[in-house]
C-alpha positions in Angstrom: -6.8 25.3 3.2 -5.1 22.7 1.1 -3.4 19.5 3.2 -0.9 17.4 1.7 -1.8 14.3 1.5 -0.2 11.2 3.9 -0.2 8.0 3.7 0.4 6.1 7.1 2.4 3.3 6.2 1.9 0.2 9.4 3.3 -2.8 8.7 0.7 -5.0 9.5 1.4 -7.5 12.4 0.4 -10.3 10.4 3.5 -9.0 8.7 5.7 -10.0 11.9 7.6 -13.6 11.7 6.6 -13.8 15.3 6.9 -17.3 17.0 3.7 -18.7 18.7 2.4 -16.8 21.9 3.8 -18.0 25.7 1.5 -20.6 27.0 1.7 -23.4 30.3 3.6 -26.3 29.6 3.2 -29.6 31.7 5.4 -32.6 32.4 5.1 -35.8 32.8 5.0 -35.5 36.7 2.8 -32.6 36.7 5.4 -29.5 36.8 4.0 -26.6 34.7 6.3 -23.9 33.4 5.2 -20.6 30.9 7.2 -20.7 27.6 7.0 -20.4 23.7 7.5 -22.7 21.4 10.0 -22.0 19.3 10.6 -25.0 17.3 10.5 -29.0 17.1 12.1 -32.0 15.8 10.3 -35.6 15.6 11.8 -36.5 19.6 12.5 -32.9 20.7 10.8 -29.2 21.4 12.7 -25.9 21.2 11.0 -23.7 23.7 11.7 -20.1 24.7 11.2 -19.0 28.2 10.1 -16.2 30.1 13.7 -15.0 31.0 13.7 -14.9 27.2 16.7 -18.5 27.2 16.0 -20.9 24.6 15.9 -24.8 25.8 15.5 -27.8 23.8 14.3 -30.8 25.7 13.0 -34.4 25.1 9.3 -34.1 23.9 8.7 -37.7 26.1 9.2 -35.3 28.8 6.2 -33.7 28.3 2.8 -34.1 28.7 0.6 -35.8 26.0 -1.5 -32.5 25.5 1.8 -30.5 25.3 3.5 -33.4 22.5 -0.1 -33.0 20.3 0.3 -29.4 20.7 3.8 -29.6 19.2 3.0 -32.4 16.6 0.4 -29.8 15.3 3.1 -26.7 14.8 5.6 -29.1 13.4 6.0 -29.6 9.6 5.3 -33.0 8.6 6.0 -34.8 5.5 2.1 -35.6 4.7 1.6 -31.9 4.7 0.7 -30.8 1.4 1.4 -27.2 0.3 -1.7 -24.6 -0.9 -1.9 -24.5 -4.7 0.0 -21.3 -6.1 -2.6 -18.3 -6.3 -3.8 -18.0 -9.8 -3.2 -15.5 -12.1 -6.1 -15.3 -14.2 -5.7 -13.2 -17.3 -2.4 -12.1 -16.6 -1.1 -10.2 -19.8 2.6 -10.9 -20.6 5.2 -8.0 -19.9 6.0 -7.3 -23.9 2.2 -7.4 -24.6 1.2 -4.6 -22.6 0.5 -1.1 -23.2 -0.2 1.9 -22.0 -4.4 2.9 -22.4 -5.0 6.3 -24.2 -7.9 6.7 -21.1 -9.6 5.1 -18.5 -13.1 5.0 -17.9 -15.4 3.9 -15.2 -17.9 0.4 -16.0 -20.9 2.4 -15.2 -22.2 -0.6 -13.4 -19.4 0.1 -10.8 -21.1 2.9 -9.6 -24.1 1.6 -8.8 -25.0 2.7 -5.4 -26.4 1.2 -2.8 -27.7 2.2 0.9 -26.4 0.2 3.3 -26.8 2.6 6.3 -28.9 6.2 7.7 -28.6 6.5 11.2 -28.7 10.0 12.0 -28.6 10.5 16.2 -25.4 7.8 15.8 -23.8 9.7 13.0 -23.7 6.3 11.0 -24.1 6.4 7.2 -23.2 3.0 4.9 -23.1 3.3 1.3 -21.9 0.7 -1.2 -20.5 0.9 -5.1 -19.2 -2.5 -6.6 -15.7 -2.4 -5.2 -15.5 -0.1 -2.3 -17.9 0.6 1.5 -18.1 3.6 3.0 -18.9 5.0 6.0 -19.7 8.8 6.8 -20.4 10.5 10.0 -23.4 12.7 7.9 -26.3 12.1 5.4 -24.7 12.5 1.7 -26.5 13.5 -0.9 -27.1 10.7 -3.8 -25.2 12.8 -6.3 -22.0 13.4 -3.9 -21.8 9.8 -3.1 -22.1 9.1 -6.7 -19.3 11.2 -7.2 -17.1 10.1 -4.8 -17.5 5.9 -5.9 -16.8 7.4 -9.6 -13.5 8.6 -8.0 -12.8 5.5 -6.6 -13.6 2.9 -8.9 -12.7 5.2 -12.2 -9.1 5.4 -9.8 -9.2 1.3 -9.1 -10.0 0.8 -13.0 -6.5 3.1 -13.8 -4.6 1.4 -11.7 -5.6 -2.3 -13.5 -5.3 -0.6 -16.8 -1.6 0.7 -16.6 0.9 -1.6 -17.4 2.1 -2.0 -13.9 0.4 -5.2 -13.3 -1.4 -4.3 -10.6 -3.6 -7.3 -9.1 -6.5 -4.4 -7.4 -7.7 -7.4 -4.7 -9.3 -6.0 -1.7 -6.9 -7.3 1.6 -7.4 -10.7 2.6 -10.6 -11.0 4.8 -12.4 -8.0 2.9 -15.4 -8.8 0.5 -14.8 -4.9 -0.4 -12.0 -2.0 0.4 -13.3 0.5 3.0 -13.6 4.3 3.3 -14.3 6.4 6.0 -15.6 9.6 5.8 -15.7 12.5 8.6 -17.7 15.7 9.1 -14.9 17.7 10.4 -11.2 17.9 10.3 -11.2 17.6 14.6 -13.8 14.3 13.9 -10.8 12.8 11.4 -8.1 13.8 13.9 -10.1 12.1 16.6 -10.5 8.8 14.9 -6.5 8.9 13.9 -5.7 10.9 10.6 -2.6 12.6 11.4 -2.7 16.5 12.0 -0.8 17.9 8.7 -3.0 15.7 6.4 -5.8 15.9 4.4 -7.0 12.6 4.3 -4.6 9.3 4.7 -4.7 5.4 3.9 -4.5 3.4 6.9 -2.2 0.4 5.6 -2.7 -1.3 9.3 -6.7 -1.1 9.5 -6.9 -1.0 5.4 -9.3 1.5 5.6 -8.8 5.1 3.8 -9.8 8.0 6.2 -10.6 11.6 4.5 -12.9 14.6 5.9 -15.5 16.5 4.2 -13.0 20.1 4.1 -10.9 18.0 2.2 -13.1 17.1 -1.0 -15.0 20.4 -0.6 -18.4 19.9 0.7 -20.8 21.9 2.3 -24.2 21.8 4.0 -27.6 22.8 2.3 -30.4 22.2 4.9 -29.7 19.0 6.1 -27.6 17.4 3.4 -24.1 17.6 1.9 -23.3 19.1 -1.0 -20.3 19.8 -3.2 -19.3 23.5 -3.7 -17.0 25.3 -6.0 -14.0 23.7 -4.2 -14.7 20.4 -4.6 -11.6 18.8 -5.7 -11.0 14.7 -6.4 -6.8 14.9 -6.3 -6.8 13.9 -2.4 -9.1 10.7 -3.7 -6.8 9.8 -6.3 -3.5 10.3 -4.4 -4.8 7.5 -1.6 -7.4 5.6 -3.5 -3.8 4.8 -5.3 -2.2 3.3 -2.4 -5.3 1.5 -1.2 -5.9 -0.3 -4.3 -1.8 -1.7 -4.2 -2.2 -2.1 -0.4 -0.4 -5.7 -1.4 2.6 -4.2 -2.8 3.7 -1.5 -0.2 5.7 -4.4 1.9 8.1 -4.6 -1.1 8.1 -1.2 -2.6 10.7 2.0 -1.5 8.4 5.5 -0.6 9.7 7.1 -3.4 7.6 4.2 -5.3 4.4 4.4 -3.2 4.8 8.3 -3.2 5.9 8.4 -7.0 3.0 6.4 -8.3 0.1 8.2 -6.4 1.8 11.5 -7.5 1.8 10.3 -10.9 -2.3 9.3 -11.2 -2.9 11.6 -9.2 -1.7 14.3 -12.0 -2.8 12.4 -14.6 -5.8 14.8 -16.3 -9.5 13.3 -15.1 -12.7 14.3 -15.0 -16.6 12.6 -14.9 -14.7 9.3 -14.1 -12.5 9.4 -17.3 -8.4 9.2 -16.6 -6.8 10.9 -19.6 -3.3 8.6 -20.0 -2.2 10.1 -23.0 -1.9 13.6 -21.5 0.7 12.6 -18.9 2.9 15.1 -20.9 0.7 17.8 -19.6 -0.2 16.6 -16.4 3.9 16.4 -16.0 4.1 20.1 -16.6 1.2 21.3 -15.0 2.6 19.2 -11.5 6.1 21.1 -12.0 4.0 24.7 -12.4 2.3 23.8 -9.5 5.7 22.8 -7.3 6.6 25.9 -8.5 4.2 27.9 -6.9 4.7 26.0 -3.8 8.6 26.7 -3.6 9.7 23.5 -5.0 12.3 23.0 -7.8 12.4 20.8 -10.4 15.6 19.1 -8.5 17.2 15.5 -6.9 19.7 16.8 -4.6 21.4 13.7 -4.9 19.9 10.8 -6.7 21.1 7.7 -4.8 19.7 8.8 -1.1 16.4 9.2 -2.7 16.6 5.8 -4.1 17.6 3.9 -1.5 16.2 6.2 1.3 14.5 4.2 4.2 11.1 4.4 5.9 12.9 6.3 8.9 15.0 8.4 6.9 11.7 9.3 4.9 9.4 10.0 8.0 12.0 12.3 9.6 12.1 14.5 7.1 7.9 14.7 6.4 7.6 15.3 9.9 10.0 17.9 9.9 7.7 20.1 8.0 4.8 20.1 4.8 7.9 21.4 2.6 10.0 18.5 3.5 6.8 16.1 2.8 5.8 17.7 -0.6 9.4 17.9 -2.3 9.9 14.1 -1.2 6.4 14.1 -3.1 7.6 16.0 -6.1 11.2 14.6 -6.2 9.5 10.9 -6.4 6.7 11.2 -8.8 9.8 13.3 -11.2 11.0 9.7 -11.1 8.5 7.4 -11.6 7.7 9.9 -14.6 11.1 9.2 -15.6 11.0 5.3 -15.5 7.5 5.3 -17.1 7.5 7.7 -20.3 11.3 8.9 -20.6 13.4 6.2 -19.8 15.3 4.6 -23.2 12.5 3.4 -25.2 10.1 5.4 -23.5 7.5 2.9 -22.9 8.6 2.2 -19.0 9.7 -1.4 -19.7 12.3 -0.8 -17.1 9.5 0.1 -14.2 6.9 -2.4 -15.9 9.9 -5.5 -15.7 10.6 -3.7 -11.7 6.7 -3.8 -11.0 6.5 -7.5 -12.3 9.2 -8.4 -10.1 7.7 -6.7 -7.3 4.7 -8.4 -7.9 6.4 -11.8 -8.1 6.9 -10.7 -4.2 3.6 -10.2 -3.6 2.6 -13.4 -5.1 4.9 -15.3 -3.2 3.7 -14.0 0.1 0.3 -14.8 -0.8 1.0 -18.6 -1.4 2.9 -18.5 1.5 0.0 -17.3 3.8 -2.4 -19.7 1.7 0.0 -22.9 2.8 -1.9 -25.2 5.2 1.3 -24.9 7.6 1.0 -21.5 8.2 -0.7 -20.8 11.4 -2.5 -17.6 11.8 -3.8 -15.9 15.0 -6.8 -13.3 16.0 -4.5 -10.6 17.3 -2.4 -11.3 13.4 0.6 -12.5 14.1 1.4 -15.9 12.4 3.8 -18.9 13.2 5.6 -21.4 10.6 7.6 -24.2 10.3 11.5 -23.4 11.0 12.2 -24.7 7.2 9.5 -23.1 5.9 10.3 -19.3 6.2 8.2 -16.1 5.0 9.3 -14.4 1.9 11.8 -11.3 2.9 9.4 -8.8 4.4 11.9 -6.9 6.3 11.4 -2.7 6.1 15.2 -2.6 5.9 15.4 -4.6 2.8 12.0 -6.0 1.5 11.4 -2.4 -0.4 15.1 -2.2 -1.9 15.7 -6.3 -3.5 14.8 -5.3 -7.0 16.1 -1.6 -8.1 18.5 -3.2 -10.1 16.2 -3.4 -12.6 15.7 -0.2 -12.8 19.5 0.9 -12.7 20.2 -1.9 -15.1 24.1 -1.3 -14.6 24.0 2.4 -14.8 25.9 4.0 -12.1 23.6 6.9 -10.4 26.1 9.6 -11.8 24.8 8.2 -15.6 21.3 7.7 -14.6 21.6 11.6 -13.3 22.7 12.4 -16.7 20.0 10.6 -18.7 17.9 12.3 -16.6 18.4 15.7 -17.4 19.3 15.1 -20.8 15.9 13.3 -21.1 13.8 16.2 -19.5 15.5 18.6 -21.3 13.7 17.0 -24.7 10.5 17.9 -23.6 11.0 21.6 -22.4 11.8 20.7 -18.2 15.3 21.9 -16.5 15.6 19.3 -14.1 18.7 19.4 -12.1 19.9 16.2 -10.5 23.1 14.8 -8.5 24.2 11.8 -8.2 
């Protein structure tokens, strides 16, 4: 059976602008009362109570503990901010191109052992960028296969002229896999029902079963069999590896660009970028088959559709899910090799801009006046805010780029016209 592939988008709570956690408050004459701060001046504390009323109140009214507590969440003047994140080796916009292949360092795959614990089901294994777990004993040449998939997919994603920064998430020395015997074990530990294996963006950790790549037992090992198929990898391995960039990028982005490496042609850890052309036409035979058209019912609701409006309509059903898919990656094909000069400086500039974003939120997170808790959340400094992470608008700040004054009816009609050069009926409304 072949599952689409899902990726579970949770914006993280550190992701929240939530204010700092309810705790007892004490005056001067010994009175204690449960609020959250909300805010502070140098002679005055905003504080939210439980009732959820705001009151702002003399800080000499409080006690001393209370006033140091506040004095510590308040921006001062002798507070320095972080230095801005580096951006080592960063390769102007008009000096980048696009790689005729990919291959994978061979020191990358490297593997290492980290785990065997067979009553527990526990099973660590290492490759230079990426740790995984799995619930059964692999055997060395499987593994081996499965790092080349990742790292060869981690090395694509660097290469293209995107601008991807591939960082594992904050707190990770290396981006984590798990690995499950069965679909019901997968299920059990949280990959949703109609997938085949899904990126967790909340835990950062990319879930997949052994059905799903095509394994099967020989004695008391895994091995791969005739069906063992690396698309599922690349489709997620994709969104792991720009886990940074989802905040800020539409689903028909996310979804586009995993489509789009994910058809690119690959093999032995080799990504073969100068036969996108075929890859294009071999995805549309395939959508084909599966009772999609080559269509974009109507160009601006796919552009500006929202995570809701998007979920409603995967959950509806796997056809809904796989022509959002197939609409999305006919896009970012679009942007990234038929688009006016045909180079995707459009996208590339869009990407930049996005990653501008992700830069941004980095420093911000990196600033000494940014307070961070175990559970995620963070606090800040009224007059210091977070870059624009909101769901509703984060994703949507820079299509302009991309439209770069064309109304959607004229971008509908490049469109076709531009497929049409190379042999594709593509239908497309406005």
């Amino acid at each position: 059976m072949n599952f689409k592939t899902s990726l579970l988008f949770l914006l993280p709570a550190l992701m929240l602008p939530a204010q700092q956690p309810e705790r007892p408050w004490k005056d001067a004459q010994g009175r204690v009362i449960t609020a959250a701060y909300i805010s502070s001046t140098a002679d005055s504390v905003t504080i939210r109570m439980t009732d959820g009323k705001q009151h702002t109140l003399p800080l000499s009214r409080f006690s001393a503990e209370d006033q140091t507590y506040v004095k510590s969440l308040a921006s001062t003047p002798d507070v320095k901010p972080a230095l801005p994140v580096p951006d080592p080796g960063r390769v102007p916009i008009e000096k980048r191109v696009w790689p005729p292949q990919v291959e994978v360092p061979k020191k990358a795959v490297e593997i290492t052992t980290t785990a065997e614990n067979a009553p527990a089901r526990q099973f660590g294994y290492q490759s230079e960028a990426f740790e995984f777990t799995s619930q059964a004993k692999l055997a060395g040449s499987v593994m081996k296969e499965v790092a080349v998939t990742f790292e060869a997919t981690k090395s694509l994603v660097a290469s293209l002229p995107w601008g991807i920064v591939c960082q594992p998430p904050p707190g990770f020395e290396r981006y984590k896999a798990a690995l499950y015997e069965t679909r019901q074990d997968y299920i059990a530990a949280g990959g949703p029902e109609n997938s085949g294996g899904v990126y967790m963006s909340g835990p950062k950790i990319f879930m997949i079963p052994f059905p799903s790549l095509g394994l099967e037992m020989r004695g008391k090992t895994w091995f791969k069999d005739e069906n063992y198929r690396s698309d599922t990898l690349v489709h997620e391995i994709t969104h792991q590896v720009m886990d940074g960039y989802l905040t800020f990028l539409p689903k028909w982005v996310i979804e586009g660009t995993a489509e789009y490496t994910e058809n690119l042609p690959y093999k032995n850890g080799i990504f073969r970028v100068d036969g996108h052309k075929n890859g294009m036409k071999d995805a549309i035979e395939e959508a084909g088959r599966r009772g999609y058209f080559a269509q974009i019912p109507s160009l601006k609701e796919h552009l500006s559709m929202n995570r809701a409006a998007w979920d409603a309509i995967a959950d509806d059903s796997n056809k809904g899910m796989g022509e959002l898919y197939f609409r999305s990656y006919l896009l970012v094909y679009f942007f990234n090799h038929l688009d006016e000069d045909k180079k995707g400086t459009r996208f590339i500039k869009f990407m930049e801009a996005v990653y501008g974003e992700v830069k941004a939120l980095r420093e911000f997170f990196a600033d000494p006046r940014v307070k961070r808790f175990p559970d995620g959340r963070f606090s800040y400094p009224s007059n210091f805010p977070p870059p624009d992470i909101k769901p509703e608008s984060a994703p949507f700040k820079h299509l302009g780029i991309l439209m770069e004054g064309r109304t959607h009816a004229q971008l509908a009609e490049q469109m076709k016209a531009a497929y049409k050069e190379v042999g594709v009926k593509l239908s497309v409304g406005e």
